[in-house]
N, C-alpha and C positions, 0 to 999 in steps of 0.2 A: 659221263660225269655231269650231274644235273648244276643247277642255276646256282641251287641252296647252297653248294659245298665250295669250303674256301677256295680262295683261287692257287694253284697250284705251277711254279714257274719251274723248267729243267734247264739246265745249262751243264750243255756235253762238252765237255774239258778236252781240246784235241792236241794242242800246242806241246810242245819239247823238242826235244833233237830228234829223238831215237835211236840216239846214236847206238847204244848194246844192240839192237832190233838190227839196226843196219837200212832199215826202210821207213816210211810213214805207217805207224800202229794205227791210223785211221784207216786204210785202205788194205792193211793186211786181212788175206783170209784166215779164217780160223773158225775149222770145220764146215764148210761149202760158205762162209758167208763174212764180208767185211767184218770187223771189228764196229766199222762206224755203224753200219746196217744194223746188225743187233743191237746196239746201247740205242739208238733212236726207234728201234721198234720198239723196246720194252719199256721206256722215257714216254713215248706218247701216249702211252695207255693209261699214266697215272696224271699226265702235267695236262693241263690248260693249253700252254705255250712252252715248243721247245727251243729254244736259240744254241747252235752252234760256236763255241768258243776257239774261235783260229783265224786263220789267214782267209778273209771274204773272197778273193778269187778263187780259192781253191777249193771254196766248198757252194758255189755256187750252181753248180748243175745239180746238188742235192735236192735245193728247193722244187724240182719237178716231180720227183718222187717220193718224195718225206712232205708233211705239215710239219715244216721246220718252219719257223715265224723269221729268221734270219739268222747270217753270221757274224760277229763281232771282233774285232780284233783287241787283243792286247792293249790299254791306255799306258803300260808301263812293260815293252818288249824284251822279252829275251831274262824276266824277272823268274821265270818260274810258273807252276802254279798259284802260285798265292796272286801272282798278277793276273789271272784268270778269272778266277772268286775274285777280285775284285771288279776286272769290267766287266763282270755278270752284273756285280751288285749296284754299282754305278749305274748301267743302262735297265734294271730291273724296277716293273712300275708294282710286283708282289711281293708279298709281307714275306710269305715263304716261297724259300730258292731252294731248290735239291740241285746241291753239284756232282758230278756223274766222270768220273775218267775214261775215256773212251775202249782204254784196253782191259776193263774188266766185265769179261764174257758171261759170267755166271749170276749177273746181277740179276735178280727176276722184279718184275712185275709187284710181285707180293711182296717182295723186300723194300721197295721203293715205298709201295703203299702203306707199309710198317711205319716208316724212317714219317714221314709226312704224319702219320695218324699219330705217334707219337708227339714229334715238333707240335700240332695242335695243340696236345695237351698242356703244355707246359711253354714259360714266356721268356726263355733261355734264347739267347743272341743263337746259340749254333747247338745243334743236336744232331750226334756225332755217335757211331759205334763204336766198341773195343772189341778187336777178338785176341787171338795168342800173339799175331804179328805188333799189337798196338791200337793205336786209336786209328783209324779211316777217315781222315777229311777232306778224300776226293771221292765220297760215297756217305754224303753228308746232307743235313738240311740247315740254311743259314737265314738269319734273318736280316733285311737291307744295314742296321746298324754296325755290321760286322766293316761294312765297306770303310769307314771311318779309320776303325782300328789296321786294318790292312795298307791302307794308304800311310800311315804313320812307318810301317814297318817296311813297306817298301823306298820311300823315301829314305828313311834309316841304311837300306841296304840289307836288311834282316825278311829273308825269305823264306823262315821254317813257317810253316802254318801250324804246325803245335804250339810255337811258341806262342801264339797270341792269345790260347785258348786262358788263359792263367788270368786277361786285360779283358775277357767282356763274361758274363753269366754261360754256362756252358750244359750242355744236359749230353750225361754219358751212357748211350745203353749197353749195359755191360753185355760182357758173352752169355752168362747165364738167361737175362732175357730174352736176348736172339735165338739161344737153343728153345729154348720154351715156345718160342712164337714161330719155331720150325727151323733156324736158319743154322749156318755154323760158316767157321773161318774160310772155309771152300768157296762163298757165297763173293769172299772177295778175294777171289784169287786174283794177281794181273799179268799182263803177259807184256816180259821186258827186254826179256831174250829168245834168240830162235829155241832154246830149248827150254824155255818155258811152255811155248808156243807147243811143243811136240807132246811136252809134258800135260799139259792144258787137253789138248784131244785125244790123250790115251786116256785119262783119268777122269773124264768128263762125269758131269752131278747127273 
């Protein structure tokens, strides 16, 4: 990634129960290789800086083997994602953020770098895909303003992250552009149950 090109921040979402999993989806294998593994191999290719979003002890032996920049923890615990995306966007010093769900396997490289060359274009708070399941806003690009509106909604007690899309400018790549530009719903598939997990490695992209 040369000098010239904007700077590019990722922020790997690891935090939940997991409770349907029954284990930590960060450290689950899936097909020879963590869950975490894959989403910060294919995050570092496109980001500047990639900061892990979870419990700092526990993802502190990462840093020897990833150019992970650090891990951070939750400013509002036990919220959700949306408390994630937001102590991304709170500790983030770049315009654009790609947030990343740690248990979606199929994310590539080229999708990432879609999601980012799009958000450039355009000066939408968050740039956001739809495929059949919905809109993706943990496979999203956000910009710091968003932090604002998320802290309101957490305070609130109001944790959907859809809903906040409606309170800041929003850019939506519909499914038709992602078929175009290669990609389709498969792309975000996630893995929440062990039988997604079985499903996920029979029917691999």
């Amino acid at each position: 990634m040369s000098d010239s090109e904007p700077w590019r921040a990722g922020f790997l979402l690891t935090g939940g129960m997991s409770t349907r999993m029954g284990t930590d989806k960060a450290f689950l294998i899936f097909d020879g290789r963590t869950l975490l593994d894959r989403a910060l191999t294919v995050m570092q290719t496109v980001c500047n800086r990639v900061t892990i979003v979870g419990d700092p002890s526990k993802f502190a032996s990462c840093f020897a083997n990833y150019d992970a920049g650090s891990a951070i923890a939750d400013i509002f615990p036990g919220c959700g994602p949306l408390a994630g995306i937001h102590s991304a966007l709170v500790h983030s010093v770049a315009e654009l953020n790609l947030m990343l769900a740690v248990d979606m396997p199929f994310v590539t490289a080229e999708l990432l770098s879609f999601l980012f060359a799009v958000a450039e274009k355009n000066a939408a708070v968050v740039t956001v895909p739809r495929v059949n399941d919905g809109l993706q806003p943990l496979c999203a690009v956000y910009r710091r303003d968003f932090a604002a509106a998320a802290e309101r909604a957490l305070r609130a007690g109001n944790y959907k992250i859809d809903a906040l899309f409606s309170s800041v400018s929003t850019h939506v790549i519909e499914a038709a552009e992602l078929a175009a530009a290669g990609f389709s719903a498969r792309n975000f598939f996630n893995v929440n149950t062990p039988q997604d997990r079985v499903t996920g490695e029979r029917d691999k992209l």
